[in-house]
C-alpha positions in Angstrom: -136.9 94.3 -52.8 -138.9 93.4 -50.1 -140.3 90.2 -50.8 -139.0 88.1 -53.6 -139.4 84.6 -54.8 -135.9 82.2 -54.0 -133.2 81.6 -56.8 -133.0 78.0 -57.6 -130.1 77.1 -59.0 -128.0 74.2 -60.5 -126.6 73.5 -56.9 -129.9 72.8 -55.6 -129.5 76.0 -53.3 -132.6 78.0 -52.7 -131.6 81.6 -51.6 -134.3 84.9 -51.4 -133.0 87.6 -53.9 -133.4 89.9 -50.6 -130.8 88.0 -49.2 -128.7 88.6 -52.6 -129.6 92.3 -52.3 -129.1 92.7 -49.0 -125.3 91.2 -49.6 -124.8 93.7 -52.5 -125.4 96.6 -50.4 -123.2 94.9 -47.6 -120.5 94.9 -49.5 -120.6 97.8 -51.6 -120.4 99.8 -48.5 -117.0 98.1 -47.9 -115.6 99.3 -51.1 -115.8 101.6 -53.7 -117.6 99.8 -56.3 -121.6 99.4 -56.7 -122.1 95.2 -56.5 -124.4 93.3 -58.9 -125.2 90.1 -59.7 -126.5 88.3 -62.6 -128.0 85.4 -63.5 -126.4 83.6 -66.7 -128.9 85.2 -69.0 -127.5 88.7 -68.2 -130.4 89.9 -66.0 -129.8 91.5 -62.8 -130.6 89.6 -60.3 -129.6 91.7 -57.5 -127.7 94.6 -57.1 -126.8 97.4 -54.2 -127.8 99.8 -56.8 -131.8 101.0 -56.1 -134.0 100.3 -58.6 -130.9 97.7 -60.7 -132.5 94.5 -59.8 -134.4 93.2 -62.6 -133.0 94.4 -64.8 -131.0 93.8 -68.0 -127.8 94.5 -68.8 -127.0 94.2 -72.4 -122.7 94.1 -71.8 -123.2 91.4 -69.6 -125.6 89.2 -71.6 -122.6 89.5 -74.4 -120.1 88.7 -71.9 -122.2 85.9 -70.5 -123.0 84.7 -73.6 -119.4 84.4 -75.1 -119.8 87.3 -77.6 -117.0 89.3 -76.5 -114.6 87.8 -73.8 -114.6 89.8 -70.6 -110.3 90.4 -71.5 -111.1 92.1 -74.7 -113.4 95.1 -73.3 -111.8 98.3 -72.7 -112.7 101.4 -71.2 -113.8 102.8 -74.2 -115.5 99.9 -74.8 -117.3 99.6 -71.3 -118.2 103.8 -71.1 -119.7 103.9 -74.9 -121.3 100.4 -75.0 -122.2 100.0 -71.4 -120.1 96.6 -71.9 -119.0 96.6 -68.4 -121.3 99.0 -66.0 -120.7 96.4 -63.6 -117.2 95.5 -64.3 -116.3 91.6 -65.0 -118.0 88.3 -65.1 -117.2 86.8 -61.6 -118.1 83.7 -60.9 -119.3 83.0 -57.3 -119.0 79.3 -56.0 -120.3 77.6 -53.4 -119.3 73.9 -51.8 -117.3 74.3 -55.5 -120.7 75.1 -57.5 -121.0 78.4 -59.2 -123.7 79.4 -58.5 -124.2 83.0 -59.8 -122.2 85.7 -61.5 -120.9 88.8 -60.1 -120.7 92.2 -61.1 -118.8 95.0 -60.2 -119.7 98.5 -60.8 -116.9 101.1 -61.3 -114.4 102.3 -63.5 -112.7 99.0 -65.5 -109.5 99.4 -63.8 -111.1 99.6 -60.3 -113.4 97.0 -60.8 -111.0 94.7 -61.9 -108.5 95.7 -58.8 -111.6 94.6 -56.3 -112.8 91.8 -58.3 -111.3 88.9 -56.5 -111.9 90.5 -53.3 -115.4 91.0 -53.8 -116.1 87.5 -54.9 -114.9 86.2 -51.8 -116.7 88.4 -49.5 -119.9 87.6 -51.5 -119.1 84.1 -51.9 -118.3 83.9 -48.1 -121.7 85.9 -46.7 -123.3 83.7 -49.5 -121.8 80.8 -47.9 -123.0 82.2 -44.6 -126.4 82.6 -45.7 -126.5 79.2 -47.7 -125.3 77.6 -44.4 -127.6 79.8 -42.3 -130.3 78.7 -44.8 -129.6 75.0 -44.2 -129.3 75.1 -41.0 -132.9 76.7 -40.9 -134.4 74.2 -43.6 -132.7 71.7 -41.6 -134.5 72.7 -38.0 -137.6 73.3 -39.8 -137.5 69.6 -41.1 -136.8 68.9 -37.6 -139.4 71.1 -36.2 -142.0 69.6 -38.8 -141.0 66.2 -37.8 -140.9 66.7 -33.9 -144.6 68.3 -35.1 -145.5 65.7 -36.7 -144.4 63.3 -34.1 -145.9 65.2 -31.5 -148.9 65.3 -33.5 -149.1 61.9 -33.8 -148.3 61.2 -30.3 -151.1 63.7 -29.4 -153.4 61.8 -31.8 -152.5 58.4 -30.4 -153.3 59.5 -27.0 -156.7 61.1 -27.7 -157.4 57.6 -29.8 -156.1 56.2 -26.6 -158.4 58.2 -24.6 -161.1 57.5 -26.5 -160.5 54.0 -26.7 -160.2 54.2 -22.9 -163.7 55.9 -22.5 -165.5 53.6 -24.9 -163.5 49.9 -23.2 -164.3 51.8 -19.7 -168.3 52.5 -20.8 -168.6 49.1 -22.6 -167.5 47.6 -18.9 -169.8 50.1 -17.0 -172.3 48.5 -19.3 -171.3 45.3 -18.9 -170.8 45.1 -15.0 -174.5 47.3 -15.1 -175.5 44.4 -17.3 -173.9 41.5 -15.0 -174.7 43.8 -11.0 -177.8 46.0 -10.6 -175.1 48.5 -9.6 -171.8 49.6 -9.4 -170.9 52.1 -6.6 -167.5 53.8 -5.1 -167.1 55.8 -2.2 -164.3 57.8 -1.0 -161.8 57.6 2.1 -164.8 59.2 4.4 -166.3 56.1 2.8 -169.1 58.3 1.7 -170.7 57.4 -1.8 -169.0 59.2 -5.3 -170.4 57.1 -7.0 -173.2 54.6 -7.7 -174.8 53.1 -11.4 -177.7 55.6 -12.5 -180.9 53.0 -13.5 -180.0 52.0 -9.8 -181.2 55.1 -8.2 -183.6 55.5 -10.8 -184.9 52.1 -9.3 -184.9 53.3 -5.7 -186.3 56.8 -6.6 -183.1 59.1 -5.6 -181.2 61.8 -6.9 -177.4 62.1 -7.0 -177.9 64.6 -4.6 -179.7 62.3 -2.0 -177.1 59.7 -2.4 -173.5 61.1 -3.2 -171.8 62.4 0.1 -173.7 59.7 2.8 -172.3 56.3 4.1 -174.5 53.3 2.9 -175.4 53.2 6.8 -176.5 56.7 7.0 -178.7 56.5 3.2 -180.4 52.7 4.1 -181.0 52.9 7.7 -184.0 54.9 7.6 -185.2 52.7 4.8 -184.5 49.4 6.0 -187.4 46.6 5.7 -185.7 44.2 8.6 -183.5 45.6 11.2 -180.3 43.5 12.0 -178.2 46.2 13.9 -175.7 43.8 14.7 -175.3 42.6 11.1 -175.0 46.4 10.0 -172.4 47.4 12.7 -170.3 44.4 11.7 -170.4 45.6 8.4 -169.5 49.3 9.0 -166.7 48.2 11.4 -165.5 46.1 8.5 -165.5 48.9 5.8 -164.2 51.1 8.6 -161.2 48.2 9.3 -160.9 48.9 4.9 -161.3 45.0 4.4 -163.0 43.7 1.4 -166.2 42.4 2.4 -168.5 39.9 -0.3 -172.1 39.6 0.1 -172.9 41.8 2.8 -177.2 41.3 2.3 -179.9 43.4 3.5 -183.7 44.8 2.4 -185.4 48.1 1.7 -188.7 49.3 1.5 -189.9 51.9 -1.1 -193.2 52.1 -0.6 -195.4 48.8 -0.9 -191.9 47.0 -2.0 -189.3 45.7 -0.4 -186.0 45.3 -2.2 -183.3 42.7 -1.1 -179.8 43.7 -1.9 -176.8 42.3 -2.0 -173.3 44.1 -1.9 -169.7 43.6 -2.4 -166.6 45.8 -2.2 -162.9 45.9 -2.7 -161.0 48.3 -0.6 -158.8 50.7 -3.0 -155.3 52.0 -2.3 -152.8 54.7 -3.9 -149.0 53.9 -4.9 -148.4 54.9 -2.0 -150.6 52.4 0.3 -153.0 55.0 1.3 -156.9 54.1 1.8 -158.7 55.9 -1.0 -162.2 54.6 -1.1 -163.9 51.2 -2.5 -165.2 50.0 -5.1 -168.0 47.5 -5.4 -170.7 45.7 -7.6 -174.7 45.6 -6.2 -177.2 42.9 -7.0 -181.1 42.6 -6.6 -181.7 39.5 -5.1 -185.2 40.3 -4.6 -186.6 37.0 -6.3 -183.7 34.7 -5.4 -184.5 35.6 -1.8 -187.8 34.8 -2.5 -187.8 31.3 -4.2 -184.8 30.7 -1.1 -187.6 31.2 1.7 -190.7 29.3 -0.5 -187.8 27.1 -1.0 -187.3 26.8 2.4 -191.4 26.4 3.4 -191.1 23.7 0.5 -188.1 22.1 2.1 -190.0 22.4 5.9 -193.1 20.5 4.5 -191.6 17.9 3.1 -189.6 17.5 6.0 -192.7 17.2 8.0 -194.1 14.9 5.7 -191.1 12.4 5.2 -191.0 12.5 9.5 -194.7 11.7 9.7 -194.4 9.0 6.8 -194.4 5.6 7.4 -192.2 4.9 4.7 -188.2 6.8 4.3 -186.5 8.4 1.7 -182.8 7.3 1.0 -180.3 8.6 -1.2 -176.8 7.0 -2.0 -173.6 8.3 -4.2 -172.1 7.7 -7.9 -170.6 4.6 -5.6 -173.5 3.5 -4.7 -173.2 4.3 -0.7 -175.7 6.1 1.6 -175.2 9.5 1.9 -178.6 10.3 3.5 -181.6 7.9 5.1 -184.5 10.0 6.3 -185.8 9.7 10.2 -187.9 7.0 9.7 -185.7 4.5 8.4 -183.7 4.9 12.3 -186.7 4.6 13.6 -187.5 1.6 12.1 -184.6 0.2 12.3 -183.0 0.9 15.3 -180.0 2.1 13.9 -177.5 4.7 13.9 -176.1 7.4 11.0 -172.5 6.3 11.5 -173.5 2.9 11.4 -174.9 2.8 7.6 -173.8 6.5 5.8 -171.0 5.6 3.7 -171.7 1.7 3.3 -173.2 0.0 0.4 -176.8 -1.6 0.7 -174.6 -4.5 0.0 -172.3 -3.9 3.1 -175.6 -3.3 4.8 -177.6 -6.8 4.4 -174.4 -8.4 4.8 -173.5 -6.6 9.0 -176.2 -8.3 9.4 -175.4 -11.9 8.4 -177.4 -11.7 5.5 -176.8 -13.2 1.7 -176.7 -10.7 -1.4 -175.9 -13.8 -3.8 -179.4 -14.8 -4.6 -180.2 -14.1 -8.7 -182.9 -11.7 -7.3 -179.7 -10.0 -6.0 -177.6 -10.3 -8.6 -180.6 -8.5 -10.8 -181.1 -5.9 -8.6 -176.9 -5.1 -8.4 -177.0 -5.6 -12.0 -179.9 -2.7 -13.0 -177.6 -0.4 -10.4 -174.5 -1.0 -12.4 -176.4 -0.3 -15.4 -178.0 3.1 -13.9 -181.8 1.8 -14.4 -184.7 2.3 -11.6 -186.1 -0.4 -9.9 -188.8 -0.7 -8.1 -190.8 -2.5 -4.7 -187.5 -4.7 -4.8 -188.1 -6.9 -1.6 -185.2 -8.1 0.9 -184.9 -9.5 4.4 -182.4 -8.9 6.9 -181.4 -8.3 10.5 -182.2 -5.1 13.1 -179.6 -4.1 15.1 -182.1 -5.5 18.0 -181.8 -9.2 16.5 -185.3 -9.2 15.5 -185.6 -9.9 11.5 -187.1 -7.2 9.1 -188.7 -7.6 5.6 -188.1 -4.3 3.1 -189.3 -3.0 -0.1 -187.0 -0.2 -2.4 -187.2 1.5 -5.1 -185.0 3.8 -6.5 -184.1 6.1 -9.6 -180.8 7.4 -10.8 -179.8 11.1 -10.7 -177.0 12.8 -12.7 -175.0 15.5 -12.1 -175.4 19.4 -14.4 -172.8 17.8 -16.4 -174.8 14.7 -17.5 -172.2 12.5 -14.9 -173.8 9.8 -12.6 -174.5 11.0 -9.1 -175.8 8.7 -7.5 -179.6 6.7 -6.6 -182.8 8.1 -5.0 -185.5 6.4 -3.7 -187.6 5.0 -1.2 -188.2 1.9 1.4 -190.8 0.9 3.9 -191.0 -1.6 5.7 -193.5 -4.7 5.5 -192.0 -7.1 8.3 -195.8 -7.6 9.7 -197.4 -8.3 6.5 -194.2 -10.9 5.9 -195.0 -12.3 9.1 -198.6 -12.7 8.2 -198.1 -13.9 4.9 -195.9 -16.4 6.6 -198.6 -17.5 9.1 -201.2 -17.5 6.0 -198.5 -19.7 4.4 -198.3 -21.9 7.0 -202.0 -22.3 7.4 -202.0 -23.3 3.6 -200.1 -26.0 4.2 -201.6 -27.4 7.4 -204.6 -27.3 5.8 -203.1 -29.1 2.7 -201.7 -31.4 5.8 -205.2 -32.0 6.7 -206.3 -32.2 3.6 -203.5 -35.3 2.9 -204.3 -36.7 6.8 -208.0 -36.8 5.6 -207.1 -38.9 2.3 -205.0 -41.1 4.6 -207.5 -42.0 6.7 -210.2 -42.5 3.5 -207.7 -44.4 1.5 -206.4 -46.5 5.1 -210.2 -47.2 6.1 -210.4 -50.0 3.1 -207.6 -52.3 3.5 -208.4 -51.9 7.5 -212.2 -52.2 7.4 -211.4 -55.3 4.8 -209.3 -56.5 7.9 -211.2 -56.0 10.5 -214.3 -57.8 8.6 -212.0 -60.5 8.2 -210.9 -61.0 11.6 -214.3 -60.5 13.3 -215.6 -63.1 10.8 -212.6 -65.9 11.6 -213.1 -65.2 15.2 -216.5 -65.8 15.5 -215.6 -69.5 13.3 -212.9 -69.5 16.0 -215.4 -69.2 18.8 -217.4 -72.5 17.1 -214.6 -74.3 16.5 -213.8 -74.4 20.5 -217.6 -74.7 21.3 -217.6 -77.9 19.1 -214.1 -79.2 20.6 -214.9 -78.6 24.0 -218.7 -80.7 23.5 -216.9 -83.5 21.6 -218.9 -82.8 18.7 -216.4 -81.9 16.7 -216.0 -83.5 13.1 -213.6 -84.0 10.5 -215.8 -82.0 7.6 -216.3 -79.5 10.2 -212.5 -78.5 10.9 -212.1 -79.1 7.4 -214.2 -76.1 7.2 -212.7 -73.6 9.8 -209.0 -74.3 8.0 -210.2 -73.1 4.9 -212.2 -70.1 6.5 -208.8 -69.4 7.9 -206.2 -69.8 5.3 -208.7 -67.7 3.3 -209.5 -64.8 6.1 -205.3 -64.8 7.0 -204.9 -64.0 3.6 -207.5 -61.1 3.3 -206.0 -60.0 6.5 -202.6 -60.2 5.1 -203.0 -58.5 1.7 -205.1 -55.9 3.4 -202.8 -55.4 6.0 -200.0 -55.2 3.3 -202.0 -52.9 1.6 -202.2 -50.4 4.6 -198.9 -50.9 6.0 -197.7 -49.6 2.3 -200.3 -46.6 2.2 -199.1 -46.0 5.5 -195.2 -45.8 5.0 -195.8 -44.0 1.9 -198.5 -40.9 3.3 -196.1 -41.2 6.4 -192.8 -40.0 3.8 -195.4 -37.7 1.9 -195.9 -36.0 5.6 -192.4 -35.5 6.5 -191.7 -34.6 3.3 -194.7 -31.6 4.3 -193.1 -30.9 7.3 -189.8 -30.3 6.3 -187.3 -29.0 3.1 -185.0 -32.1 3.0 -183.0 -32.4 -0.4 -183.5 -36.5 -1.6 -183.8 -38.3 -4.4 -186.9 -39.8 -5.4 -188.7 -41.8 -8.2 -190.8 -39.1 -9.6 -193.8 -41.3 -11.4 -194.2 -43.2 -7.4 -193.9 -39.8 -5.9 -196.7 -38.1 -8.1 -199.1 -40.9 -7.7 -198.6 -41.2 -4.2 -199.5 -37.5 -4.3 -202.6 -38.3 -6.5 -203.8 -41.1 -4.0 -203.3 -38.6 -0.8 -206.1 -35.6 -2.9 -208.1 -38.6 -3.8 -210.4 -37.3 -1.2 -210.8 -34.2 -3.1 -211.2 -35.6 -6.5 -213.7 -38.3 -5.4 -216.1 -35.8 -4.9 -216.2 -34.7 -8.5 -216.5 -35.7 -11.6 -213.1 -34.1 -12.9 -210.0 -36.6 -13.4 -206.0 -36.2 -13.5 -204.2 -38.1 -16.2 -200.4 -38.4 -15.1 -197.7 -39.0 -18.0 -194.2 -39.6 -16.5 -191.8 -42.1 -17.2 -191.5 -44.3 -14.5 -187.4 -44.4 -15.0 -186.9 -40.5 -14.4 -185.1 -40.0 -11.1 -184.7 -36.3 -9.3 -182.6 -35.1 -6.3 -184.9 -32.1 -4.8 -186.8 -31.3 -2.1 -190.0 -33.6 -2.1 -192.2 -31.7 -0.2 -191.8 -28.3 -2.3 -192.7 -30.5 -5.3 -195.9 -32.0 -3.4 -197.4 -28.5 -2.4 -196.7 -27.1 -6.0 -198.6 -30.0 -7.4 -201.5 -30.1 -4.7 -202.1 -25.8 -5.1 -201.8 -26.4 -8.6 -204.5 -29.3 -8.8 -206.4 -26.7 -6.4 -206.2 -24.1 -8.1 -208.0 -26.1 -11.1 -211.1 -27.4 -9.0 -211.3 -24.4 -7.2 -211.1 -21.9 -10.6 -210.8 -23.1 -13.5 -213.7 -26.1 -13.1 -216.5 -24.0 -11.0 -218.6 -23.7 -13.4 -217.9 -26.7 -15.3 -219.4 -30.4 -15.5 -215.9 -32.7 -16.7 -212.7 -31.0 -16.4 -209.6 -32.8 -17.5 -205.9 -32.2 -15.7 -202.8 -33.2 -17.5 -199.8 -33.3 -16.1 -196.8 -34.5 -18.3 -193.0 -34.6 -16.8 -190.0 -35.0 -19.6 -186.2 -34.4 -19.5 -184.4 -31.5 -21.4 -181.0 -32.1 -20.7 -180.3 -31.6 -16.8 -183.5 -30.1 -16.3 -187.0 -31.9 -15.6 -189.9 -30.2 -17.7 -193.4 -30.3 -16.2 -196.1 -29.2 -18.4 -199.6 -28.8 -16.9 -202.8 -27.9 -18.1 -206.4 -28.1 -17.4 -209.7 -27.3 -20.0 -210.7 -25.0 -17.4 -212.4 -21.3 -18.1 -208.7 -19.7 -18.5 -207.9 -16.4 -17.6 -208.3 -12.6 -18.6 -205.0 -11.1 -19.3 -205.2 -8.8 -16.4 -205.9 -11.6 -13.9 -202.5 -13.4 -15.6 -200.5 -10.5 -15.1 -201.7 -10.5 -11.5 -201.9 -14.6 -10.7 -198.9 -14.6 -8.7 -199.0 -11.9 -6.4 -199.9 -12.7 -3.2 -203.4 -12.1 -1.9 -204.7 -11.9 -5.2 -208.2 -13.9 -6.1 -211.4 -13.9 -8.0 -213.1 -16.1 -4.9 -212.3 -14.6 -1.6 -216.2 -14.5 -1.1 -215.8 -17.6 -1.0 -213.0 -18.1 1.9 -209.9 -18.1 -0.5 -207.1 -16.4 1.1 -205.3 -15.9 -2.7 -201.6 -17.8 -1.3 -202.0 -20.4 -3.3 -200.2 -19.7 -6.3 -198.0 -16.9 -4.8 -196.5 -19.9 -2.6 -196.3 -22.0 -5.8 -194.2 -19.1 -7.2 -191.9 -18.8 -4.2 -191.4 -22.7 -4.3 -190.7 -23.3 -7.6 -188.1 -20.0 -7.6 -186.5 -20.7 -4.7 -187.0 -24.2 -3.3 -186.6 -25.9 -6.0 -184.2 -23.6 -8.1 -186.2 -23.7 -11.1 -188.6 -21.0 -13.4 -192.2 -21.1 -14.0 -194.2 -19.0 -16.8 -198.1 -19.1 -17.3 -200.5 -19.1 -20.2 -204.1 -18.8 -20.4 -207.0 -17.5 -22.9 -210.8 -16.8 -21.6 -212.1 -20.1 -22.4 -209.1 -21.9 -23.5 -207.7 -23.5 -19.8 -204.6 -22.9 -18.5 -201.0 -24.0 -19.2 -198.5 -24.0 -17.1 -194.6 -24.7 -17.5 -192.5 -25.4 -14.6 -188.4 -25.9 -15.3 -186.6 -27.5 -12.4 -182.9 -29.3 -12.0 -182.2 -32.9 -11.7 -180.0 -32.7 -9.4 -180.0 -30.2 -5.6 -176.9 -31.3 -4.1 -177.4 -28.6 -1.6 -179.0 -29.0 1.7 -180.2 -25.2 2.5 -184.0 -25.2 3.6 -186.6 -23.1 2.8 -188.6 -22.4 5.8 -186.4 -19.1 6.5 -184.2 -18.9 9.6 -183.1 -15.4 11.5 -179.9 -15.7 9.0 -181.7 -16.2 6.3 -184.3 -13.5 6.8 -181.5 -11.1 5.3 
């Protein structure tokens, strides 16, 4: 047969019935005997016989089958019934397994002589082709598996592959996404390779652009022409360094593209130069905003230099890190001599004194990261010569949300201190005068009293000698001149009291003008010695000051201060709040809080609009200057209050309704620091 399905059989063995056949015919050519063999059943499974296999046999099945036993059959038996065509029921085993039966064909006695011999040649070309058979299953199983292994490792690497191509386009993507290009060139550093959308955006082909040097593609195109910038660069690529941010601009056509370029010099396992690599980027507009950046920065650099005022700028520790021109200028110092100090350490070079409350404020708001502004402070050039400043400044913070630092501003306003000062000092001479003028009115009674008195008892003087020296003197008449006498010495004497007493007092009232002496004084005197000294001004009008102080309350300050805050204030009234009006009333009442003295004062004057409140203190500010005010008067009664006499003043007034006016000073200044400011007290 020449194709035939496999045998299985109780073994497990699988073996093709040519193979079965094909060891029939092998054997049967070995010995006299046709070979067949049978399956249990009695068929013929295969035989060296043509034509046998398939067949059945009708003596075997009854062998097989336990019908007649195999030692029974004679010859007779076999040639009339076919019993035994094939001879006996032969067993064939293999790994101790029977697997089939054999058959012999030949006479009985023959068959029975080659029996044994036959089932061991069959069993061991069976055994051959059983192990034959294995060992081809068993390289098939291994061929199937290598297969399959190889198969899967094939798989694996095309998924690798493709998981290659797709992680190596997602970062072409990417790096197109993050660069305007990526490019590579070759050893000849000649271009393999460059992003497409790039040349799309400069209008080439691959085949304008693959195969040139970046030098020998751009120079014809370049916009700006820095040849020694460009042979710096070749010599670099050329030197295979990597090289970052190598810059330079094209034109195509009415544009002009800045470009920026980086590259990495590649190298093989064995350290040979094989090209770059590198990433492109368009920095068309950040070149752009750079230069109007620039232009930007330029004018304002011309602007801050031409200013009259400086800009400053200080760290998260508060210390100068940058001070425009003009504050050098000004000044007369140098950088190293204030970058990297505090304002602090800055007032204080210079003798000065940061431990004023206004200080302590100002350090305060810094500490706290607030802005301040026109904060005013005094100090000392590096010439000597005193300086008067204004600030202000704003915090900054970092991308991160952390403090940086301050910026801000300063000028300087040393002349207009030093004319305030000389406007100041005018006030009070002409409050001197003012006081030397009420002197001399208040002085002129008592005197002129005097003077009457004296010219009257001399002239009874000059009689009383006429009549003595003409002997006509009488008793009634000396009688006469003693009691003219003891009566004009005692007008002469209380007058002359009188004067001697307005004169020691205006003459402590002056020096107390003249200077900022810390004493103690009776405060109810004080105040009406200050009343009787602006009696000049008061007489004139029809408005009157009632005073309310108890005449036990003592106070250690400075006298003077407290004289020109009460003469601006009383002012301030006639001038102001009673121009248009017929009777105006001034009260002034003085009370104890504790260690404090409260002064209330208030007038039924015309009051104030809110916006003229808000401004009533700053200097220059008033509603007459037509009429020759210089508006210092209640800007000094600020300062004197706040910083003579230690103390706090706040305001009150309606349209209509007058003014109030509450002044809070201490009892007691033990110190002896003066107001009128010295060159180390400028700062």
């Amino acid at each position: 047969m020449a194709s035939s399905p496999p045998l299985q059989q109780e073994a497990g063995l699988c073996i093709e019935i040519e193979a079965l056949s094909s060891i029939c015919r092998e054997v049967a050519a070995q010995v006299p005997c046709q070979i067949s063999i049978m399956a249990g059943t009695g068929i013929v499974v295969a035989s060296s016989i043509e034509g046998r296999a398939g067949q059945p046999h009708e003596g075997s099945s009854r062998v097989l089958s336990g019908e007649v036993n195999e030692l029974e059959v004679t010859a007779e038996m076999a040639a009339n019934s076919d019993y035994m065509l094939e001879g006996c029921n032969l067993p064939v085993r293999i790994e101790g397994t029977p697997v089939f039966c054999l058959g012999v064909a030949a006479p009985l006695a023959q068959a029975r002589n080659y029996a044994a011999i036959v089932r061991t040649c069959v069993e061991v070309m069976l055994k051959e082709q059983h192990i034959i058979r294995r060992d081809q299953q068993q390289l098939k199983q291994a061929l199937t598996l290598q297969t399959e292994h190889l198969q899967s490792a094939r798989s694996g690497r095309l998924e690798a592959e493709a998981q290659l191509q797709q992680q190596r386009e997602r970062l072409l993507d990417i790096a197109d996404f993050m660069f305007d290009s990526i490019w590579e060139t070759d050893a000849e550093l000649r271009f393999t390779y460059i992003s497409e959308h790039i040349l799309k955006k400069l209008g080439l082909g691959p085949e304008q652009v693959f195969g040139k040097t970046r030098w020998e593609l751009f120079t014809p195109l370049l916009a700006e022409a820095k040849p020694e910038e460009w042979r710096a660069h070749q010599q670099t690529m050329e030197a295979h360094q990597d090289f970052h941010g190598f810059q330079y601009a094209v034109r195509l056509g009415d544009r002009v593209i800045h470009y920026r370029v980086s590259g990495k010099a590649r190298f093989d396992d064995q350290g040979k130069f094989i090209g770059y690599r590198g990433a492109g980027h368009d920095v068309t507009a950040q070149v752009k905003l750079e230069r109007e950046l620039e232009s930007s920065a330029e004018r304002l650099r011309n602007i801050v230099e031409s200013a009259s005022d400086w800009i400053w700028e200080t760290d998260s520790e508060h210390r100068f890190i940058y001070l425009s021109p003009r504050f050098y200028e000004v000044m007369g110092y140098r950088p190293e001599e204030i970058l990297g100090k505090t304002r602090e350490q800055f007032v204080q070079q210079g003798g000065g004194n940061t431990s004023s409350s206004d200080w302590q404020k100002l350090l305060q708001q810094i500490h706290n990261h607030q802005p301040f502004k026109e904060f005013e402070y005094s100090g000392i050039k590096s010439d000597g010569d005193p300086f008067s400043i204004k600030i202000s400044g704003s915090p900054f913070y970092n991308v991160d949300g952390s403090f940086a630092g301050y910026q801000g501003t300063g000028s300087d306003f040393t002349q207009l201190k030093q004319a305030q000062q000389q406007l100041i000092s005018a006030e009070k001479l002409s409050a001197l005068g003012s006081m030397v003028a009420g002197i001399a009115h208040e002085i002129n009674t008592p005197v002129g009293i005097g003077v009457t008195a004296a010219s009257h008892l001399h002239g009874c003087t000059q009689q009383l000698i006429h009549s003595f020296e003409q002997q006509t003197l009488s008793r009634s008449e000396l009688k006469k001149y003693l009691d003219t006498a003891t009566e004009g010495t005692q007008i002469l004497l209380k007058n002359l009291s009188r004067a001697a007493e307005l004169t020691a007092s205006f003459k402590q009232v002056s020096v107390d003008q003249s200077t900022s002496s810390i004493r103690t004084i009776r405060l109810s005197n004080y105040l009406h010695e200050m009343l009787v000294s602006l009696r000049p001004l008061l007489k004139k009008t029809p408005h009157e000051v009632q005073l309310e102080c108890d005449p036990s309350i003592s106070i250690t300050t400075n006298p003077g201060a407290l004289y020109q805050v009460f003469s601006n204030l009383v002012i301030n009234s006639l001038q102001h709040g009673f121009s248009e009006q017929d009777k105006g009333i001034i009260k002034v009442h003085c009370n104890l809080s504790g260690e404090c003295l409260l002064i209330h004062y208030c007038d039924n004057g015309s009051g104030m609009e809110e916006e003229q409140l808000s401004r009533m203190f700053e200097p220059f500010f008033t509603t007459r200057r037509a009429a020759g005010n210089t508006g210092l008067g209640m800007h000094l009664v600020y300062n004197l209050v706040t910083e003579s006499l230690k103390g706090t003043i706040n305001v009150q007034s309606l349209p209509g309704k007058g003014i109030h006016i509450n002044i809070q000073i201490p009892l007691q200044r033990s110190d002896s620091r003066q107001h009128t400011p010295s060159r180390s007290a400028l700062a």
